[in-house]
N, C-alpha and C positions, 0 to 999 in steps of 0.2 A: 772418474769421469763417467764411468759408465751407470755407476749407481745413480749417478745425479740424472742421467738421461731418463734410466728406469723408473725412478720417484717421480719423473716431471709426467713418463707416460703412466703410470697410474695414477695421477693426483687427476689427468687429464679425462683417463678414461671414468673415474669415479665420477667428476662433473659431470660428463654425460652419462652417466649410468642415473644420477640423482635425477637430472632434468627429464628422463624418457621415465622414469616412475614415479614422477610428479604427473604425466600426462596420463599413467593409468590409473590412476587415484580413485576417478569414478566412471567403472568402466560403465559400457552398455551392458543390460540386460537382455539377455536375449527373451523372444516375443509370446517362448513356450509359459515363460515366469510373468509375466504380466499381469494375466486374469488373480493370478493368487499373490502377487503384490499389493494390488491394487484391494483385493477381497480383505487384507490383513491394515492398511490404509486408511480403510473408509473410515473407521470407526475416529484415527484422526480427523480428517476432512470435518466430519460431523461437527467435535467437539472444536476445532479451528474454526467452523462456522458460527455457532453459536456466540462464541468470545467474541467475535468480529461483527454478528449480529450486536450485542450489550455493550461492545465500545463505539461503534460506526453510529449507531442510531440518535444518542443524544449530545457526540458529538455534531453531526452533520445537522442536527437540528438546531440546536447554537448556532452553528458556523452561518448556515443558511437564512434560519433569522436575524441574525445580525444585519447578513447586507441585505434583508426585504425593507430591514429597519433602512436602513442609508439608503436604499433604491424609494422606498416611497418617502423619504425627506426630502430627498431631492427630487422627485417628480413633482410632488406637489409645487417646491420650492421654484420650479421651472416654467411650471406652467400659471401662477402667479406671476412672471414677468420676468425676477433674476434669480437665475439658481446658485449664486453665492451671497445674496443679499440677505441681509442679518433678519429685519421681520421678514423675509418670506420663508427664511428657515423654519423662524419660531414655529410658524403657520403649519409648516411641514412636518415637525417635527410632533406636532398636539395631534394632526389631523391622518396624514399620513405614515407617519413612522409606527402606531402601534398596532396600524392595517398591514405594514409592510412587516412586522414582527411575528405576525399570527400567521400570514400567508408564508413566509420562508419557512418561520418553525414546522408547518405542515407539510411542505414541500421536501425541507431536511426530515422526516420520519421516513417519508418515503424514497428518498435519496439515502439514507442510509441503510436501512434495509435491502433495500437492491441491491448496494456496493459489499455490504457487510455479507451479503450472502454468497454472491457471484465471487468477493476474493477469498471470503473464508473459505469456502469449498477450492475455487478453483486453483489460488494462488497467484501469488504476485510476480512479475516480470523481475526478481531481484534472488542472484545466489544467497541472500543471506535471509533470506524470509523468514526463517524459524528463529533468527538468534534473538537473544534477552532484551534487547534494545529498540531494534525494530517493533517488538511485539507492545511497545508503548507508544508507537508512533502509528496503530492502527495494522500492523501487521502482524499476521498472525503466525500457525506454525505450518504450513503448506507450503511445500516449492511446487511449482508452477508446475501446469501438467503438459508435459510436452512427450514426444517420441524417444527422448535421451535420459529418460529419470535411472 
């Protein structure tokens, strides 16, 4: 009986022995280590920037021209009379879609480049910023810069 009490209170204390060094996993840094963190760091940041510069830029310019393309289809289409009506589309579509294509595309160069630079550098609101998969979805390898890194 007693063995069985003793195995239950160490199966119980190792639980929380697991759970309390799960929570020091990533400790704080103290604030003497920072400057020389941060100095061995940059050289990521940089190259996280750039990546993030050469995927953000010609995505977001796609992305952006697209809908100047559908925003001027349909403005045109609107103010012709019905903005779901088939020739006012057409009309939209000749007249105003390839203004609305050229105007986002340039809009996305410079909406990426901002983005791509400010998250490359700075990082993304997400614990998993650096892994393999993210980094295909526009994110790069920088965890966020905050007071707890």
């Amino acid at each position: 009986m007693r063995k069985k009490i003793l195995s239950s209170v160490l199966g119980v204390a190792a639980l929380i022995g697991g759970f309390a060094g799960i929570s020091h996993a990533y400790p704080v840094r103290p604030e003497s280590a920072r400057v020389q963190y941060e100095m061995w760091y940059f050289p990521v940041r940089l190259v996280s920037m750039v990546s993030a510069i050469v995927w953000d830029v010609p995505t977001a310019s796609f992305q952006d021209g697209v809908k100047g393309a559908i925003g001027g289809t349909k403005m045109v289409a609107r103010n012709l009379g019905k903005e779901d009506g088939i020739y006012e589309l057409i009309a939209g579509s000749v007249t105003g879609g390839p203004v609305g294509l050229v105007g986002g595309a340039a809009y996305g160069l410079i909406h990426g480049f901002g983005y791509g630079t400010w998250h490359g550098f700075v990082g993304y609101p997400s614990p998993h910023s650096g892994s393999h998969s993210m980094l295909f979805q526009g994110k790069q390898y920088v965890v966020p810069y905050d007071d707890n890194y």
